[in-house]
C-alpha positions in Angstrom: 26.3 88.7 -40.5 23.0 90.4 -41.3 20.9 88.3 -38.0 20.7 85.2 -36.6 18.9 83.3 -39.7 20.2 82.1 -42.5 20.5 79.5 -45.2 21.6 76.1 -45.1 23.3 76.0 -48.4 27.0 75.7 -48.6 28.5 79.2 -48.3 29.8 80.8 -51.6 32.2 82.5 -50.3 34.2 80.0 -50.5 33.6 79.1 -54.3 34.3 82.2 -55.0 37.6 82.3 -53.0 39.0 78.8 -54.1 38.8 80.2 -57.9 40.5 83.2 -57.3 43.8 82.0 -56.2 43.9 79.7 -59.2 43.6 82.5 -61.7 45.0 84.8 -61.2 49.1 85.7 -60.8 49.5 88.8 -57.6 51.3 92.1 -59.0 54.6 93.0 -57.9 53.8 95.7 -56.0 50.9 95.0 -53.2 49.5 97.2 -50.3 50.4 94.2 -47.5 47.4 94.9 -45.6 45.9 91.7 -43.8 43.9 91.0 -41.0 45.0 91.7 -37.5 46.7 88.1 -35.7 49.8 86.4 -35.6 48.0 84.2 -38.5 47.9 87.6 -41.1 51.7 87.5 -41.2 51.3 84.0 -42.4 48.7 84.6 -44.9 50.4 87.4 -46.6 53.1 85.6 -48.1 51.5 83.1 -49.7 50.6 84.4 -53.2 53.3 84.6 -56.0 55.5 81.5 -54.8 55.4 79.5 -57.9 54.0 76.1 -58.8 55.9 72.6 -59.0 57.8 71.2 -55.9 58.3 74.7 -54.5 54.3 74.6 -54.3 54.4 70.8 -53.4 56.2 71.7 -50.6 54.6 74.6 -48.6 51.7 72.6 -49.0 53.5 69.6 -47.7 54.7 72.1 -44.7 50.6 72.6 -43.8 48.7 71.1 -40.8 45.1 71.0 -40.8 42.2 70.2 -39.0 38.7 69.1 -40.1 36.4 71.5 -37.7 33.4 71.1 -39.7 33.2 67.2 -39.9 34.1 67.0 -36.2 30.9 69.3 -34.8 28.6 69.0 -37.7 25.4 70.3 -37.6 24.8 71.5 -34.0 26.2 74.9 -34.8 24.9 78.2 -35.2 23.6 79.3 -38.6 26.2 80.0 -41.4 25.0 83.2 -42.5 25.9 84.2 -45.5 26.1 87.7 -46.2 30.0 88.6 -47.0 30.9 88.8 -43.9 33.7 86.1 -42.1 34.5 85.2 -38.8 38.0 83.7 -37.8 39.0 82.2 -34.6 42.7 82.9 -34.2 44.5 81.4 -31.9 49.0 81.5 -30.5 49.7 77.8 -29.0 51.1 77.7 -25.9 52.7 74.0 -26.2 56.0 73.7 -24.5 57.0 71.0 -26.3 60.4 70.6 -28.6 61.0 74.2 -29.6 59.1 75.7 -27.4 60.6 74.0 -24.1 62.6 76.9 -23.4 59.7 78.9 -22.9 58.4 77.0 -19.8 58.1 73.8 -18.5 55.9 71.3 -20.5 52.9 70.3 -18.0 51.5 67.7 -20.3 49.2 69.5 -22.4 49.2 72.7 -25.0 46.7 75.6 -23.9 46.0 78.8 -26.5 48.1 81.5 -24.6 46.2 84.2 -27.4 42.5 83.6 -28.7 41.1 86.8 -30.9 37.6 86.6 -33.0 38.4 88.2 -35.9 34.9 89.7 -37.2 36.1 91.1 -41.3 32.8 92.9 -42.1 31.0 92.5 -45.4 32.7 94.3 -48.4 36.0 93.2 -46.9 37.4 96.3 -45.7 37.2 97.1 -42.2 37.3 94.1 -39.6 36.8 94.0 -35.4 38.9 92.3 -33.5 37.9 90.8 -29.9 40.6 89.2 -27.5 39.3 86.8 -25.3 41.2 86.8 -22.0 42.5 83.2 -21.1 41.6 83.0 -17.7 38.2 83.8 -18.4 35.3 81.8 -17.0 33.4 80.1 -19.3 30.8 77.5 -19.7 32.1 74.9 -22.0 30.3 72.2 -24.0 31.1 68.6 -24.2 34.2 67.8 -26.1 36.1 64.8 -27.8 39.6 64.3 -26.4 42.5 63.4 -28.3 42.6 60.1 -27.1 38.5 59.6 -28.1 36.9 60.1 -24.9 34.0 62.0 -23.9 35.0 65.1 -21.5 31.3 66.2 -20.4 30.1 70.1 -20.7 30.9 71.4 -17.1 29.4 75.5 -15.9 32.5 76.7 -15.1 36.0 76.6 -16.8 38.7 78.7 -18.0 38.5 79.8 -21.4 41.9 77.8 -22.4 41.2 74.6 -21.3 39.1 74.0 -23.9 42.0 73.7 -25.8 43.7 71.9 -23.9 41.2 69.1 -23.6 40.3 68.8 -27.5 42.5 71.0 -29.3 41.4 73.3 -32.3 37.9 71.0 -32.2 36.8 72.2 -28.6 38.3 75.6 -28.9 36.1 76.1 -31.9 32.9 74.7 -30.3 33.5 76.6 -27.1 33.8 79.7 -28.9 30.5 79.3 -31.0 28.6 78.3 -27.8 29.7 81.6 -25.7 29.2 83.8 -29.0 26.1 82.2 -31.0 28.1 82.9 -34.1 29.8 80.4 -36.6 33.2 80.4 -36.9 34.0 80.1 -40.7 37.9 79.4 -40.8 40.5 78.6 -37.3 44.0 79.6 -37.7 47.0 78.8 -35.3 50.2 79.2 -34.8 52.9 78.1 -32.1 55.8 79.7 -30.6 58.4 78.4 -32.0 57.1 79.1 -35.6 56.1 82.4 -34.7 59.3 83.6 -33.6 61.0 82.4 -36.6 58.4 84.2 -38.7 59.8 87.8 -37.5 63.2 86.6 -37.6 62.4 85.7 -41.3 60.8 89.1 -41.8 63.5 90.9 -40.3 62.4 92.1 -37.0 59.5 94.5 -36.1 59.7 98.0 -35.0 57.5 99.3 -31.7 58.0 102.5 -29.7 58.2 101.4 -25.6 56.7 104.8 -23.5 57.5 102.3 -20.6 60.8 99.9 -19.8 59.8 96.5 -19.6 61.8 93.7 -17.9 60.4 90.3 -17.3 62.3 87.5 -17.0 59.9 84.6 -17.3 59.7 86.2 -20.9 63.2 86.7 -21.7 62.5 90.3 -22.4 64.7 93.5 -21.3 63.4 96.6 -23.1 64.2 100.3 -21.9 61.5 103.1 -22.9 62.3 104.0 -26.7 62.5 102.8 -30.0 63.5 99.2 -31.0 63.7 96.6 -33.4 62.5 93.5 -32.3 63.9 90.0 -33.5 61.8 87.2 -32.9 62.1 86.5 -29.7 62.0 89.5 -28.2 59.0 89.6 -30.0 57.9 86.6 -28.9 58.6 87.7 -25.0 56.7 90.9 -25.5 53.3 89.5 -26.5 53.7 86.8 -23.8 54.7 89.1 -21.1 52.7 89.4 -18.4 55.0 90.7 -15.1 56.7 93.4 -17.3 53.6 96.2 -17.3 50.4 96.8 -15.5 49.4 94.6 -12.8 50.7 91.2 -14.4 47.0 89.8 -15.6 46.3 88.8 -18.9 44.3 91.9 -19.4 48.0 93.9 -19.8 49.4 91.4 -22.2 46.3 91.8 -24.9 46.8 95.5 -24.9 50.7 94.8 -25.8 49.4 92.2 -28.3 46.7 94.7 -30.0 49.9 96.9 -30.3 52.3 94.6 -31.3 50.2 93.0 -34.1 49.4 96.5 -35.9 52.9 97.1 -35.6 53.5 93.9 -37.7 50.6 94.7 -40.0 52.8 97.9 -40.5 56.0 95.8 -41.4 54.6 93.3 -43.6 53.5 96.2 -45.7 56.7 98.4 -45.6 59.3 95.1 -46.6 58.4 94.9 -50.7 58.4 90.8 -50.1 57.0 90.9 -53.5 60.5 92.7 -54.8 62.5 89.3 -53.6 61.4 85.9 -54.5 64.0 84.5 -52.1 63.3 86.7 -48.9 59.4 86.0 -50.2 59.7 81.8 -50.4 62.1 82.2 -47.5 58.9 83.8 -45.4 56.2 81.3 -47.0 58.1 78.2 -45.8 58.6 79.5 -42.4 55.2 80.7 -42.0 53.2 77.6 -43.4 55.3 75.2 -41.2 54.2 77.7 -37.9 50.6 77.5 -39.3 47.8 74.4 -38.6 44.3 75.8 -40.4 40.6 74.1 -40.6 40.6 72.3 -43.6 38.9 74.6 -45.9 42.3 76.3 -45.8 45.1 73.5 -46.2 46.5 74.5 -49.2 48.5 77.4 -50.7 46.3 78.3 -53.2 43.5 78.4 -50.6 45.3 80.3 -48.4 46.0 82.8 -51.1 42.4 83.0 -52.2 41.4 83.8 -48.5 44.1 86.4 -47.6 44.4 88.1 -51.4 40.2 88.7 -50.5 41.6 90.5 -47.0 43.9 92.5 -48.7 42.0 96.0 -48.3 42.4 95.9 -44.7 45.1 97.1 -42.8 46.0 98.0 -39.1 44.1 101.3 -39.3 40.8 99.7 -40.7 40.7 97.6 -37.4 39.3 97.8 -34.7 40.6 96.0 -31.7 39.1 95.5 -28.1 39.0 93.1 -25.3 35.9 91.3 -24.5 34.4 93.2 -21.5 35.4 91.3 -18.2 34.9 92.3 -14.3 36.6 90.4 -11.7 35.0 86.6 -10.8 32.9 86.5 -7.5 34.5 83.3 -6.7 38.2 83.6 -7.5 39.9 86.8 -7.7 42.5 85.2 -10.2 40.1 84.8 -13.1 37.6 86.9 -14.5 34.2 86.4 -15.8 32.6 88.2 -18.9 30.3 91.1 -18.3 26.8 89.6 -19.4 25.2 92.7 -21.1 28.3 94.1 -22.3 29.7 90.7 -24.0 26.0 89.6 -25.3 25.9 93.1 -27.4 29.3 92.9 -28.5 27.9 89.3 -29.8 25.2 91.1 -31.5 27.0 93.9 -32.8 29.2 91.2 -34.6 26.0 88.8 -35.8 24.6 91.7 -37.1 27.8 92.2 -39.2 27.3 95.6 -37.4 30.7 97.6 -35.6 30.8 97.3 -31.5 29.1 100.4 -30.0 31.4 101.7 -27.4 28.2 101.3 -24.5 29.6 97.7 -25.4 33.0 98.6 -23.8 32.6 101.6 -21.4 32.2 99.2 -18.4 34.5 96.5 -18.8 37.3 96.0 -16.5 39.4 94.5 -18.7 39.4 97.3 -22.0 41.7 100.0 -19.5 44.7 98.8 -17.8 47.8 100.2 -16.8 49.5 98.9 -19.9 47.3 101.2 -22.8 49.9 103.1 -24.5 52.9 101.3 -23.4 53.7 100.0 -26.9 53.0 102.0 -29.9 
């Protein structure tokens, strides 16, 4: 994003992408270098599995969500310059398959929420974790039921999602950033879990044992392949490094998602049509998208334009955080240091490190532990 202005006219970039996937048929043989999230798993399988029912039915496997007719026009300006920005976010429902992970408490939350920033060109991207126990200001939203939930000063970044879902999360996000979120991707637990198990595993290097029960996760320092839910319990874990805040677990998820990047590429889906529909079922029914993406052949078109990125071209931080005045379990955002990391991304520009230096949250105790 070249500044704050921009045209009102419906962004190309999607034009452009929706004819791509239709056209033309991926090579065997592909780099497997996506975006950094649990979503770039997802997206990478989704080219080269066929037409007819096998196609009828990953799309049949897709949830979606219609972001742009729910906030209209009070948003910031969709700048179109080549540049995207994503809002990722990992559910945190406990319900059906992911009861065992905690006890259901009557509403889903987003236990991970990264802005994914791919510059213009489509070869590098940034990558900003939002801690969830952040204090934000958020706007009025719609609940699920239809009611009005007024804009309130302070809450914490995840109840936005909690009070009206992908909608809310979106329009919360915009607010705090000033920048338009072109595409939302999710996915749950559950679905996420059997994604790896699907892939195979994923291989990280611990410098540090890490045992945390609430997690399910017993690692000694060393190499492992992980199956999905060890997996799963290592990007939720919060007791097993550091000092048990949120600010620990992002650095294991920065870690853990390159590490994925890494085996996505190694696997040759594209050698194995069964392994690869095996994968693209398993992944679309983990996935919900706005609805710009609610279709394989969308999804396709988005991720095949991704493809020159992989886990080194990224570049991943935290959003700089200090301690909250009024309740030492939460944290607040640094206003300098957030508003030009804001800039840096509306400018379609890469985050100076002056942006980081300061913030609490971008050193912990945990850097390093996972490689």
């Amino acid at each position: 994003m070249a500044d704050d202005s921009s045209s009102t006219t419906a962004d190309p970039r999607r034009r452009r992408a929706g004819g791509k996937g239709r056209r033309r048929k991926p090579p065997v043989r592909r780099k497997g270098r996506r975006i950094a999230a649990w979503s770039a798993a997802t997206l990478v399988v989704m080219g080269g599995t066929g037409a007819g029912f096998l196609y009828f039915k990953l799309n049949g496997n897709l949830s979606s969500v219609d972001i742009n007719a729910a906030l209209g026009k009070n948003r910031p300006d969709n700048v179109d310059n080549g540049s995207q920005d994503i809002l990722v976010l990992g559910s945190d429902s406990r319900a059906g398959d992911n009861g065992k992970y905690g006890r259901d408490e009557g509403s889903s939350r987003s236990d991970t929420a990264m802005i994914v920033h791919v510059f213009a060109g489509h070869k590098q991207a940034s990558v900003v974790s939002v801690p969830r126990d952040t204090i934000v200001a958020r706007p009025e939203c719609t609940t699920p039921s239809g009611k009005k939930s007024p804009a309130v000063k302070r809450a914490q970044f995840n109840e936005a999602y909690s009070i009206g879902g992908a909608v809310c999360a979106v329009k919360t996000v915009e607010a705090m950033t000033n920048i338009r979120m072109d595409h939302y991707l999710e996915v749950d637990f559950a679905g996420f879990q059997k994604l790896i198990d699907k892939l195979g595993g994923v291989e990280v290097t611990t410098t540090k044992a890490i045992h945390d029960k609430d997690s399910h996760l017993s690692l000694d320092a060393g190499t492992h392949k992980l199956n999905g839910e060890q997996s799963l319990g290592l990007v939720r874990t919060r007791k097993g490094v550091g000092d048990g805040s949120d600010l620990g677990r992002i650095k294991l998820q920065q870690a853990f998602i390159k590490a994925l990047l890494d085996q996505v590429k190694s696997i040759g889906l594209f050698t194995s049509p069964t392994k690869l529909y095996g994968i693209a079922d398993t992944a679309t029914k983990a996935l919900t998208t706005d609805r710009e993406l609610n279709s394989v052949d969308k999804l396709y078109s988005f991720s095949n334009g991704l493809k020159g990125i992989g886990s080194e071209d990224m570049h991943m931080v935290t959003l700089p955080v200090g301690a909250d005045p009024r309740d030492p379990n939460r944290v607040v955002p640094l206003t300098a240091q957030a508003d030009e990391v804001w800039r840096a991304l509306r400018a379609d520009r890469q985050i100076p490190e002056s942006a980081l230096k300061d913030g609490e949250g971008t050193k912990t105790d945990a850097d390093g532990v996972v490689k």
